[in-house]
C-alpha positions as MATLAB code, in Angstrom:
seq = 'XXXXXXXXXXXXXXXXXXXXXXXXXXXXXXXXXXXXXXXXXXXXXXXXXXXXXXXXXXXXXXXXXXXXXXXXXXXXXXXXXXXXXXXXXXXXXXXXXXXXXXXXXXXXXXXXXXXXXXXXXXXXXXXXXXXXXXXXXXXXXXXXXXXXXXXXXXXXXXXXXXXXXXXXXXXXXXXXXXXXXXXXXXXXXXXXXXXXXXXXXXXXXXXXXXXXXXXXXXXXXXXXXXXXXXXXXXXXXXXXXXXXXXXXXXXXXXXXXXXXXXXXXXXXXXXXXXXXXXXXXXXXXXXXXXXXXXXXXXXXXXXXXXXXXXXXXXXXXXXXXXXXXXXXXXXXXXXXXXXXXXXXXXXXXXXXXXXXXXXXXXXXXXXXXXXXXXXXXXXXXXXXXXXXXXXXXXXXXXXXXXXXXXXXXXXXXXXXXXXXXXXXXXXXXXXXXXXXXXXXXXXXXXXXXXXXXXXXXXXXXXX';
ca = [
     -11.194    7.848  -60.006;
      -8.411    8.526  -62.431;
      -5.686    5.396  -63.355;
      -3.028    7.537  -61.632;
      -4.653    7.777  -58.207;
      -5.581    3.939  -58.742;
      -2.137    3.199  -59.328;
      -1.242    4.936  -55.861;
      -3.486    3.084  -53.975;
      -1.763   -0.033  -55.351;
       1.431    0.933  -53.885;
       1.149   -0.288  -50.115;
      -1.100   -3.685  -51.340;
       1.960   -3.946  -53.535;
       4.379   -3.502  -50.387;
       2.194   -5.856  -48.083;
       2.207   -8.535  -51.426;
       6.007   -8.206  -51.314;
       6.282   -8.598  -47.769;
       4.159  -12.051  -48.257;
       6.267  -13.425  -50.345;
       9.829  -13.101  -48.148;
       7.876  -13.726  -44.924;
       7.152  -17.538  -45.407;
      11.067  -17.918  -44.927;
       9.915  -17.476  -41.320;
       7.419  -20.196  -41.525;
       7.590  -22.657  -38.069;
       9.768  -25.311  -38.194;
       8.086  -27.585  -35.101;
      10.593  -29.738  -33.270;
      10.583  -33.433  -34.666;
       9.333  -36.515  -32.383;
      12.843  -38.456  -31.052;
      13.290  -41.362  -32.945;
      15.971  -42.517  -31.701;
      15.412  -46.724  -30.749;
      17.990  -48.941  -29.117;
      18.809  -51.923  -31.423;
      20.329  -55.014  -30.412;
      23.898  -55.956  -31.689;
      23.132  -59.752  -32.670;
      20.157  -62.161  -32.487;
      19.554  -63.867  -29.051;
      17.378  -66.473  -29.960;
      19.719  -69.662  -31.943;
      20.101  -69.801  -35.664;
      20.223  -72.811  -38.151;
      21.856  -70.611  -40.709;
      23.887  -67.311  -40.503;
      24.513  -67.056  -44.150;
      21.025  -68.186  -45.870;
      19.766  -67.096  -49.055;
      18.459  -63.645  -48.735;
      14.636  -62.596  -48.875;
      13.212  -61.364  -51.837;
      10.057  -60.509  -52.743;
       9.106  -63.673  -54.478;
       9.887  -65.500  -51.127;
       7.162  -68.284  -51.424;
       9.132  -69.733  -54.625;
      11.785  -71.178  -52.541;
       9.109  -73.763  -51.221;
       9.449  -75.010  -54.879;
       5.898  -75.467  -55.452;
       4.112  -74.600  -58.342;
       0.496  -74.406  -56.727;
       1.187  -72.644  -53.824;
       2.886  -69.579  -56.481;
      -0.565  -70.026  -58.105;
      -2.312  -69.197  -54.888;
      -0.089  -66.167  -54.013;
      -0.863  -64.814  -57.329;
      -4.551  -65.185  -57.413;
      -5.034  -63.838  -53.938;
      -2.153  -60.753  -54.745;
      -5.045  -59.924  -57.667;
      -8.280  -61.139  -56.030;
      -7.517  -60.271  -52.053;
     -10.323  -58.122  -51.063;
      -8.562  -56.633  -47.953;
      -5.964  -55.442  -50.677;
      -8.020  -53.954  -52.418;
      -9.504  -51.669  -49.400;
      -5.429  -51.128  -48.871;
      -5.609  -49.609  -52.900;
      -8.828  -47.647  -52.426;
      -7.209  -45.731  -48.943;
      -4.152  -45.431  -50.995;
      -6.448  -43.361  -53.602;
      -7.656  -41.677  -50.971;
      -5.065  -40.384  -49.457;
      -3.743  -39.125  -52.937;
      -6.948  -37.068  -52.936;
      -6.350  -35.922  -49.571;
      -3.156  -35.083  -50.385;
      -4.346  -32.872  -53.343;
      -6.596  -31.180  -51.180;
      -4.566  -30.090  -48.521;
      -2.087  -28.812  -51.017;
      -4.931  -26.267  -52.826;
      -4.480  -23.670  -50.369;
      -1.250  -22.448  -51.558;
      -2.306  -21.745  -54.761;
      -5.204  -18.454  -55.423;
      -8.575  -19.265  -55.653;
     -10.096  -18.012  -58.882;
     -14.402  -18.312  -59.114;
     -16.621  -16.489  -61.671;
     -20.089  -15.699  -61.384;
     -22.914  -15.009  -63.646;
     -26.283  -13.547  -62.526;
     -29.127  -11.776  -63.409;
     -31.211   -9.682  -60.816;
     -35.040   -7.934  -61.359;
     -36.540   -5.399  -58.857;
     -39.379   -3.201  -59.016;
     -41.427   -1.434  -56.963;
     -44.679   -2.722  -55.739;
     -46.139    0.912  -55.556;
     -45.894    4.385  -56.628;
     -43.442    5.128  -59.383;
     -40.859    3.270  -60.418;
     -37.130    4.563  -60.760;
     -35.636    0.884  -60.870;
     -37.659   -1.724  -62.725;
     -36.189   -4.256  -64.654;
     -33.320   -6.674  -64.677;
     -30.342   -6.190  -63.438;
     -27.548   -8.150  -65.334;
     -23.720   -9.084  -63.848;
     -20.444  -11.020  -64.480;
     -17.983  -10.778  -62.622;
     -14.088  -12.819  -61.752;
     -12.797  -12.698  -57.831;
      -9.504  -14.199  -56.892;
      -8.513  -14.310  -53.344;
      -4.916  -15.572  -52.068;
      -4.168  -16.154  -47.801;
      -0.361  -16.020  -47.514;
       1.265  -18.592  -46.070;
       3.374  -16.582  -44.128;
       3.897  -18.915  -41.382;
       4.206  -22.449  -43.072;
       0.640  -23.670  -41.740;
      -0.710  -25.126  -45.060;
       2.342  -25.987  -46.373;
       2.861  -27.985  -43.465;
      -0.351  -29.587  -43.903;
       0.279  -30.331  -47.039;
       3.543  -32.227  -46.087;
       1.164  -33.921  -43.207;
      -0.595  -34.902  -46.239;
       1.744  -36.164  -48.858;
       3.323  -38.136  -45.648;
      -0.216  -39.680  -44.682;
       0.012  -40.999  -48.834;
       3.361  -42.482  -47.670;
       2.122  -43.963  -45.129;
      -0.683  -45.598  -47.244;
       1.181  -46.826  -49.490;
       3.340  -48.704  -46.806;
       0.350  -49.913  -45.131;
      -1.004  -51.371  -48.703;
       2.712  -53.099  -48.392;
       1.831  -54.439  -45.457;
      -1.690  -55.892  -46.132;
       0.068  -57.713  -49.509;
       2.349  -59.082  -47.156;
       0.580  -60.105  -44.408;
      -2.173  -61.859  -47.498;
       1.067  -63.303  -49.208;
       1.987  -64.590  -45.816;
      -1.583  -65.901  -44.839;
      -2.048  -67.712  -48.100;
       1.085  -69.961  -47.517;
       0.232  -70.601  -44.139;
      -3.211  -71.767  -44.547;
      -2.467  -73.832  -47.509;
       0.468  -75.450  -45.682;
      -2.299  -76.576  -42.757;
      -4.702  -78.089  -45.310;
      -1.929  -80.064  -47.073;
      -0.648  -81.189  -43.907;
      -4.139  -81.607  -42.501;
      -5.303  -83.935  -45.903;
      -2.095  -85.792  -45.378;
      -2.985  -86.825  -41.344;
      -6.354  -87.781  -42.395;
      -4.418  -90.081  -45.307;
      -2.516  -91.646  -43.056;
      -5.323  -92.057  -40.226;
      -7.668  -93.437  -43.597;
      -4.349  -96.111  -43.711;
      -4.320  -96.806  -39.684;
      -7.950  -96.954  -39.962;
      -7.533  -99.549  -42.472;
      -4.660 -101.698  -40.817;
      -6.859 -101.735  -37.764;
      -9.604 -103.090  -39.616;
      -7.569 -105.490  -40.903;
      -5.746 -106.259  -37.202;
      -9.781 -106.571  -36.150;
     -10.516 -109.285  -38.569;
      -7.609 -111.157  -37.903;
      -8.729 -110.797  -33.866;
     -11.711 -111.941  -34.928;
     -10.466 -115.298  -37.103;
      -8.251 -115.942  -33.804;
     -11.214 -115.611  -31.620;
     -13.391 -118.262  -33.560;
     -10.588 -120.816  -33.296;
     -10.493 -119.984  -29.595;
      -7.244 -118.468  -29.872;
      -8.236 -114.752  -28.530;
     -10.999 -113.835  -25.790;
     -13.542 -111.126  -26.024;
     -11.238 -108.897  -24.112;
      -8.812 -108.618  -27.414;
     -11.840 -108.396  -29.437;
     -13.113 -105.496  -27.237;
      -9.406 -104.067  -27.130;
      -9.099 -103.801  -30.942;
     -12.470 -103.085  -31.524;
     -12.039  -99.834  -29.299;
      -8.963  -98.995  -31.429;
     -10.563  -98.898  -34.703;
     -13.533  -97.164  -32.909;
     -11.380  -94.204  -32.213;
      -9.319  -94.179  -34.887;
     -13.168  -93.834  -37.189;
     -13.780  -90.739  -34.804;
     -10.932  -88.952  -35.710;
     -10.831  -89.146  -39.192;
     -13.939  -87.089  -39.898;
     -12.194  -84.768  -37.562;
      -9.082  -84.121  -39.691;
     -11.436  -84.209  -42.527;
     -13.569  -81.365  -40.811;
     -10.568  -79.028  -40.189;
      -8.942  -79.935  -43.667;
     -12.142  -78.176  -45.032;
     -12.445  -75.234  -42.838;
      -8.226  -74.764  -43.597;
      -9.603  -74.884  -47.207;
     -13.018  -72.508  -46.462;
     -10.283  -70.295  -44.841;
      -8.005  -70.042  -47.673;
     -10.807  -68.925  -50.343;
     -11.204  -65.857  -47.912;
      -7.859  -64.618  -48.446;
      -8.006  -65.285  -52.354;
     -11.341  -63.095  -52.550;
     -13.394  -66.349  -53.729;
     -16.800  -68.128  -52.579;
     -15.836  -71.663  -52.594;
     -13.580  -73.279  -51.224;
      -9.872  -74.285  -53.846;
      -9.549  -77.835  -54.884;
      -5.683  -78.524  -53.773;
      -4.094  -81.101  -55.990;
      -0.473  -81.269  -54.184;
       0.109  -84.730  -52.895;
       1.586  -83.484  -49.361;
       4.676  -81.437  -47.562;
       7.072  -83.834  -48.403;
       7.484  -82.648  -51.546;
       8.241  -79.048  -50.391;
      11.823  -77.732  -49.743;
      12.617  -76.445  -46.711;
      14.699  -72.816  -47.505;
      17.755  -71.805  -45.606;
      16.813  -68.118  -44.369;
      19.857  -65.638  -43.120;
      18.333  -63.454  -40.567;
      20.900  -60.538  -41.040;
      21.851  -58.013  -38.381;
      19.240  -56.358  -36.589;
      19.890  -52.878  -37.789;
      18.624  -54.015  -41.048;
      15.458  -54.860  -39.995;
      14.385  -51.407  -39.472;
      14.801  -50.925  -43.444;
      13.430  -54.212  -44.391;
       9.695  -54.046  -43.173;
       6.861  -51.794  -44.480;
       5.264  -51.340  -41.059;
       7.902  -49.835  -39.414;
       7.926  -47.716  -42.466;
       4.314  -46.286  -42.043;
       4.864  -45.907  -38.531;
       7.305  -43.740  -39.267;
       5.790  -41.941  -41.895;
       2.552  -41.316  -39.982;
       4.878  -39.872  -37.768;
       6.419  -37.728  -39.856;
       3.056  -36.621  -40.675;
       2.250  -35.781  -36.998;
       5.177  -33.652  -36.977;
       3.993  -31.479  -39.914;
       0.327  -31.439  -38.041;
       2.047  -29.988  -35.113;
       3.779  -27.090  -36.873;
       0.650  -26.424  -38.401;
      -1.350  -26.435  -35.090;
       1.297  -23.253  -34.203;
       0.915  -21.294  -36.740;
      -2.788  -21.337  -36.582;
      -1.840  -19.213  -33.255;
      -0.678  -16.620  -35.207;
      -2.048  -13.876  -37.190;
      -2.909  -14.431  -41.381;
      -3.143  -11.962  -44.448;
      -5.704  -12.444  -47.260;
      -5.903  -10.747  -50.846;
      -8.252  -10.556  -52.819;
      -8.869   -9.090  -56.694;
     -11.950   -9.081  -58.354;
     -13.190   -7.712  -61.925;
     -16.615   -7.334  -62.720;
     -19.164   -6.055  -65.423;
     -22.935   -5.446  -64.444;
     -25.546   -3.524  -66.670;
     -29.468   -3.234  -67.028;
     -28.818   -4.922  -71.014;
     -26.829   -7.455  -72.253;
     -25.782   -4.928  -74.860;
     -24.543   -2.557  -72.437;
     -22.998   -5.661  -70.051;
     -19.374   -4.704  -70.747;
     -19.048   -0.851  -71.197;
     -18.731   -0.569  -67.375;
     -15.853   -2.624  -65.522;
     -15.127   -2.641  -62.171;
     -12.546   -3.166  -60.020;
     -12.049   -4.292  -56.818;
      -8.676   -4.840  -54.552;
      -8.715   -5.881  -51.072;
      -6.306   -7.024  -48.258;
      -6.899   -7.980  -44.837;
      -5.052   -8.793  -41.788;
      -6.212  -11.748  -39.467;
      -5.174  -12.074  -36.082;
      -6.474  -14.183  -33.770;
      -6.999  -12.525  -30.020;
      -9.809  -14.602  -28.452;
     -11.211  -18.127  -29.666;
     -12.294  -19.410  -26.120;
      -9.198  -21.738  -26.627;
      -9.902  -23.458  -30.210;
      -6.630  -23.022  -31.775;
      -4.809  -23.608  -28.445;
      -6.885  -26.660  -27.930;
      -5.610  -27.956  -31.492;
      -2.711  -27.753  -30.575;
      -2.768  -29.823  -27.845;
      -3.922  -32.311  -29.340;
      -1.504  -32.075  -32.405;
       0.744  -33.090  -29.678;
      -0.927  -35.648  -27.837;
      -1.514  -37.260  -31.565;
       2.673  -36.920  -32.064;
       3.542  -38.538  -28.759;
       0.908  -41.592  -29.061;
       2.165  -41.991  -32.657;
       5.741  -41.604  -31.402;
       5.187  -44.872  -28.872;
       3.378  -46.789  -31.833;
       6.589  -45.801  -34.045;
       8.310  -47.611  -30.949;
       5.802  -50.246  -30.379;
       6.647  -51.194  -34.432;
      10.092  -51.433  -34.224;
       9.944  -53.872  -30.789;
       7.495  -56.068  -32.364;
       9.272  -56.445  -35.643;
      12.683  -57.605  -33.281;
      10.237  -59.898  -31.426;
       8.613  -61.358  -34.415;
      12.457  -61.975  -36.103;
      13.423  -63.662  -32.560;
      10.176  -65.919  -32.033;
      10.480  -66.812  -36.179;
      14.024  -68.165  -35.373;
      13.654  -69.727  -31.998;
      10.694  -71.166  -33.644;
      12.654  -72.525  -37.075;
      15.026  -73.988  -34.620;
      13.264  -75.844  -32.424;
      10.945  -77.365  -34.960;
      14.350  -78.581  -36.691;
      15.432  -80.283  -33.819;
      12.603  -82.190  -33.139;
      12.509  -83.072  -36.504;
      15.645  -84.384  -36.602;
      14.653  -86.370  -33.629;
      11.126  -87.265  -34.928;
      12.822  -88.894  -37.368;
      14.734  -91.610  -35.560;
      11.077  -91.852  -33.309;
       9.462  -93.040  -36.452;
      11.906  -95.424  -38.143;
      11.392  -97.507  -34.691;
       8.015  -97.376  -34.608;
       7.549  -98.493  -37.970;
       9.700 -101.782  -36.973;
       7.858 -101.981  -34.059;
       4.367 -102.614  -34.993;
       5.885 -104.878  -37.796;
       7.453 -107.208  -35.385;
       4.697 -107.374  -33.034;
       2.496 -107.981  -35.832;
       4.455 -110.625  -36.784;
       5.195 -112.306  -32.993;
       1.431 -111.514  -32.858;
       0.326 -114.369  -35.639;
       2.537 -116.615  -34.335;
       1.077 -116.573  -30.951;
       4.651 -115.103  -29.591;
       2.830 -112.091  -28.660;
      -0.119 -110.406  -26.927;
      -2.424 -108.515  -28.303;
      -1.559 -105.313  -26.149;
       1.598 -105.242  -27.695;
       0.477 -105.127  -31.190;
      -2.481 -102.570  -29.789;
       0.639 -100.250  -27.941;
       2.674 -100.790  -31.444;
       0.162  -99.650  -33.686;
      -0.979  -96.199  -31.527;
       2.773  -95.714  -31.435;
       3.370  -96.130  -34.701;
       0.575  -93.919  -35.567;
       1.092  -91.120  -33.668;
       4.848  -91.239  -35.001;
       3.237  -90.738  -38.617;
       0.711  -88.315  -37.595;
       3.751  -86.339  -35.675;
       6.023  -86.809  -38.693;
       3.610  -84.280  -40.487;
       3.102  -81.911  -37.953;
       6.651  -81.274  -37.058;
       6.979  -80.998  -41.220;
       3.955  -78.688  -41.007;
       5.719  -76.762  -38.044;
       9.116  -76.489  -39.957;
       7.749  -75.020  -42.821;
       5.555  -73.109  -41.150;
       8.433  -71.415  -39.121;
       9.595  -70.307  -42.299;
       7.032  -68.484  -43.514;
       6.726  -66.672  -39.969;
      10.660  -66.015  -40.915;
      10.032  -64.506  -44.191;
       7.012  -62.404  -42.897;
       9.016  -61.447  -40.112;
      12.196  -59.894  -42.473;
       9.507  -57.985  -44.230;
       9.097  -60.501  -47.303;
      11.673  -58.742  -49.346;
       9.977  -55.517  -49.009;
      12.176  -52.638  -50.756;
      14.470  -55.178  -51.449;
];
């Protein structure tokens, strides 16, 4: 075949090549999911502050507590459920690389050698058989499909990355909290070691009253009773400081159990959060972010579903060199140009079945886009119901404790003197204990209620 006549057969490949490259201007733009949310105006639930300090993402510093920024650290380095957040992340950038491939050609060389001979009679072809060759073969994406599921792709890395987000703060998060509950825990069982201690000491002075006939084996069984029960519940408190503890060296990626060296809660500040509007919220988490990404992601997958419906055109050019010696491998070339037309007429309902379910994938990830935004306004409204309540009855607590500190002091007192019966001092002392042991918990709760707050505005995320 002469170049010319070549050349002339390259004419309508060259017209259908053209043709490939306007016609994925018609690619399929599928509809996009409705996003559209209702969002409250203002906050129902009360508010301490309206005008607090604003979240950023080194939130746990306003505790003011050097340890506890330790902890965060360690586990934001050492968290092994971060890590599997990193390694999806990586992942999805290889997914994303792969989905993107098809829009480039597809260039593969090939090297072999063949032999065949005859096993009888003469031979006309004996020998090997030597041949290189180069193919490259394009699809046009003349409806959008794989640029769409590329997009599905590079959205599904978006989405990743906000769920990695999300695991660093929900670890951040779960870090305070737990070490807030084994600093409050260590302090109750301090203070039941101290009630433990004054009972003892109540006991033995019981006990001296009893010999000089002053006190009957009912006080002595009263007291002893009290100091029984206060002895059970101090390995209690003890037990569930170390489990808070065990708990705690699962979020920082560790074996053993941290040593905590922070003397107790008291120490902490207590950090004046402003809640915002509630618009804002929907920029402030990273949740609502990859719910909305993976959405976005379903809408590519959709578009792609429809134009899998609809017919495809392939190209291919190849170049090759084949000879019977290596010497002679290259005096021969050949050619090849191809281009085909795909259309799809029966499939027994494959591609139609796709994209069904392209669909059903957009609407259930359209109600968890929903679901996302609802539980991030619930969260904000249970974080600041919570934060004040717990700072009312704190305030109250307070006022609970100062009396029954003076109290079991008085009756104490009375008690020596013989003013007094012993089930007053008894009533005075599981008063004033269970004011102390309150005192903390309330503390515990305040704080607490802060983190929830902080975890609930998205912990400074994109801030």
């Amino acid at each position: 075949m002469t170049m010319r006549a070549s050349l002339f057969r390259l004419v309508p490949l060259a017209g259908i090549a053209l043709a490939g490259i306007v016609l994925p201007g018609c690619a399929l733009h599928g509809d996009r999911a409705d996003r559209a949310v209702t969002v409250p105006a203002a906050w129902s639930a009360p508010q301490t502050v309206t005008a607090g300090d604003s979240v950023d993402d080194g939130w746990w510093l306003s505790f003011g507590n050097d340890e506890l920024d330790t902890l965060v650290r360690r586990a934001r380095q050492q968290s092994l459920d971060l890590a599997s957040a990193v390694a999806r992340v990586q992942q999805a950038q290889a997914r994303a690389a792969v989905a993107g491939a098809p829009l480039w050609p597809e260039l593969n060389a090939r090297a072999d050698v063949t032999r065949e001979g005859r096993l009888g009679g003469d031979a006309q072809v004996d020998g090997p058989l030597y041949g290189v060759s180069l193919f490259a073969r394009y699809e046009v994406d003349l409806w959008g499909r794989y640029r769409s599921l590329h997009q599905g792709a590079l959205q599904d890395l978006r989405a990743s990355r906000f769920d990695r987000d999300t695991v660093q703060l929900t670890v951040t998060a779960g870090v305070a909290d737990t070490w807030l509950q084994a600093q409050a825990l260590r302090e109750r069982g301090e203070i039941a070691g101290r009630n433990l201690d004054n009972a003892r000491r109540v006991l033995r002075l019981v006990e001296a009253r009893g010999r000089a006939g002053a006190a009957g084996q009912l006080e002595l069984a009263q007291q002893r009773a009290l100091v029984a029960a206060q002895e059970r519940a101090l390995p209690a408190l003890r037990q569930q400081e170390r489990d808070a503890r065990t708990a705690l060296a699962v979020l920082l990626g560790e074996p053993a159990p941290p040593a905590l060296r922070t003397a107790g809660l008291d120490g902490l500040q207590l950090p004046d959060i402003g809640a915002g509007t509630p618009s804002t919220l929907l920029a402030r988490r990273p949740d609502i972010a990859r719910a909305e990404a993976r959405l976005a992601a379903a809408d590519a997958n959709v578009a792609a579903a429809r134009a899998a419906l609809l017919p495809s055109v392939n190209f291919g050019v190849g170049l090759g060199y084949s000879g019977l010696h290596l010497g002679s491998l290259f005096d021969g070339p050949v050619y090849t140009l191809a281009a085909g037309l795909l259309a799809p007429i029966f499939d027994g309902g494959r591609l139609a079945g796709n994209r069904d379910i392209a669909l059903a994938q957009r609407t259930e990830l359209l109600a968890d886009y929903r679901a996302a935004i609802v539980n991030a306004f619930a969260d904000t409204e249970v974080a600041l119901s919570t934060v004040a309540g717990a700072d009312a009855q704190a305030l109250a607590q307070a006022e609970e404790l100062a009396q029954a500190r003076r109290a079991v002091a008085l009756s104490e007192a009375r008690y020596r003197a013989g003013a007094e019966t012993l089930l007053t001092l008894l009533d005075s002392q599981r008063t004033f204990y269970a004011a102390q042991d309150l005192s903390v918990q309330l503390r515990l709760a305040r704080l607490r209620a802060r983190v929830a707050m902080y975890r609930a505005l998205g912990g400074g995320w994109g801030s």
